[in-house]
Phi, psi and omega in degrees: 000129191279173151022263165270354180276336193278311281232260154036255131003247168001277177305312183301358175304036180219172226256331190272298182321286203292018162265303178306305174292348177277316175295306196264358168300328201285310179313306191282346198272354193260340211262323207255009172080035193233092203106345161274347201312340196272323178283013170111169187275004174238046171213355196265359215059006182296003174286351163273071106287326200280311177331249223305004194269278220311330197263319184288273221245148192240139167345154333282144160299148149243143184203123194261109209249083197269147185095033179300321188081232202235003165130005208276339176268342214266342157310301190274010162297301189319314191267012180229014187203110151008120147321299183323333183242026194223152163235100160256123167264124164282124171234121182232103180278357191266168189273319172279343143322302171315290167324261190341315179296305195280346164276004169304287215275146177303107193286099153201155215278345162305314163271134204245118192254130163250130177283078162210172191232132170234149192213209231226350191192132162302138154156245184215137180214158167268124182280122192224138201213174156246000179201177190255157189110288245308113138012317195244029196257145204219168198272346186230145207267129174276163202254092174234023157342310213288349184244033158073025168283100196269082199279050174216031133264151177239187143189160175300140140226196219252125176232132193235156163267178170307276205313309183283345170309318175291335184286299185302316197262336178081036217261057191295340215206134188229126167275315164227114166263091167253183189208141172218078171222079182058012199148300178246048164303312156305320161320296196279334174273342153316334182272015197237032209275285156021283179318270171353289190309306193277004180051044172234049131267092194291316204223120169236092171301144166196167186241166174214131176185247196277331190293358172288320185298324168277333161287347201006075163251144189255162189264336174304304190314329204278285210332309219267007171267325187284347202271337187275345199260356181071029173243158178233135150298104169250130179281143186284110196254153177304310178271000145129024179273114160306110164267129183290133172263104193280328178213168180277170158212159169312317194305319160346304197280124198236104184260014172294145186284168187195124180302154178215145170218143198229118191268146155299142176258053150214000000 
């Protein structure tokens, strides 16, 4: 141990130091996109998602908005791609979520809004939330006392995968898929092994954070699914810079939220 590192050591012992580091890990770690993720789509950088759509894939995009919630990601398609060059599908399962999203939503015969759910297997699973519209709403009933959330309403929907949707729709090709759904995200892309085998997903956005814990799912599981599949990972920074996840490492798992974008390597 040098010196200054013993130096250090020593001065952080107090109640004030490790609150000041604890404050500025927290600063750098939200500048690095670990913890923004939470804070709407035009503040989170994910509008470099469209840059890299736009540079990879060519008009018109198909692009799958799993997880709209009342519209907040299917806004920044809109402000950031022509309608004209876009076919976009909405999946929302809850039912008055729903409602809100298409009266929310842009009438036009290019967005296609599904009353559905997507996962990893066809059928009927429960959706549990605390309130409707909510944000935090999931396949799974999460544990959130600690944040003074009372997570008990529930209700049945409706679950379809990526392959049979894509199947049912004549679908070949999904140019961007992203997904935000609390949790089951790795789900829904496993409900996708078909799509995958024919590599014909170019681009896959996904959040990742505290709802992993109740799912317990891991940011290790994503690395080794997209790396078998030739795909590269970037975590998504507030100023729109991609940073490459060259490998895995423990320190990754971060359950504050954070955007990913996972590219085809070809």
């Amino acid at each position: 141990m040098s010196i200054l590192q013993s130096i250090l050591i020593k001065a952080s012992g107090s109640r004030f130091i490790q609150n000041l580091l604890e404050k500025n890990v927290q600063k750098s770690q939200y500048l690095m996109g670990i913890g923004s993720g939470g804070g709407g789509v035009f503040s989170s950088g994910e509008r470099a998602i469209f840059r890299l759509l736009k540079q990879r894939c060519k008009p018109p995009y198909c692009i799958f908005d799993v997880g709209s919630n009342k519209g907040q990601f299917l806004k920044l398609i809109l402000d950031s791609i022509p309608l004209a060059d876009c076919a976009i599908h909405c999946f929302e399962p809850g039912r008055e979520t729903f409602k809100i999203l298409g009266e929310s939503s842009r009438k036009d015969q290019r967005i296609k809004l599904n009353n559905l759910g997507i996962s990893k297997e066809k059928g009927e699973m429960s959706l549990h939330y605390d309130r409707v519209g909510s944000t935090l709403a999931s396949l799974t009933k999460r544990k959130l006392d600690h944040f003074g959330i009372d997570f008990s309403k529930t209700e049945k929907v409706e679950i379809n995968t990526l392959d049979d949707y894509c199947a049912e729709n004549a679908i070949g090709h999904i140019d961007l898929l992203k997904i935000d759904i609390e949790g089951h995200e790795l789900d829904a892309l496993q409900g996708a092994k078909k799509l995958f085998e024919a590599k014909a997903i170019a681009i896959v956005t996904f959040e990742f954070g505290g709802c992993n814990i109740d799912t317990r799912t891991f940011f290790q599981d994503f690395w080794y699914f997209f790396r078998e599949r030739d795909f590269k990972i970037f975590r998504i920074t507030p100023s729109g810079y991609l940073a490459p996840i060259e490998s895995y490492q423990e320190i990754l798992e971060q359950f504050r939220t954070i955007n990913f974008i996972a590219v085809a390597n070809r």
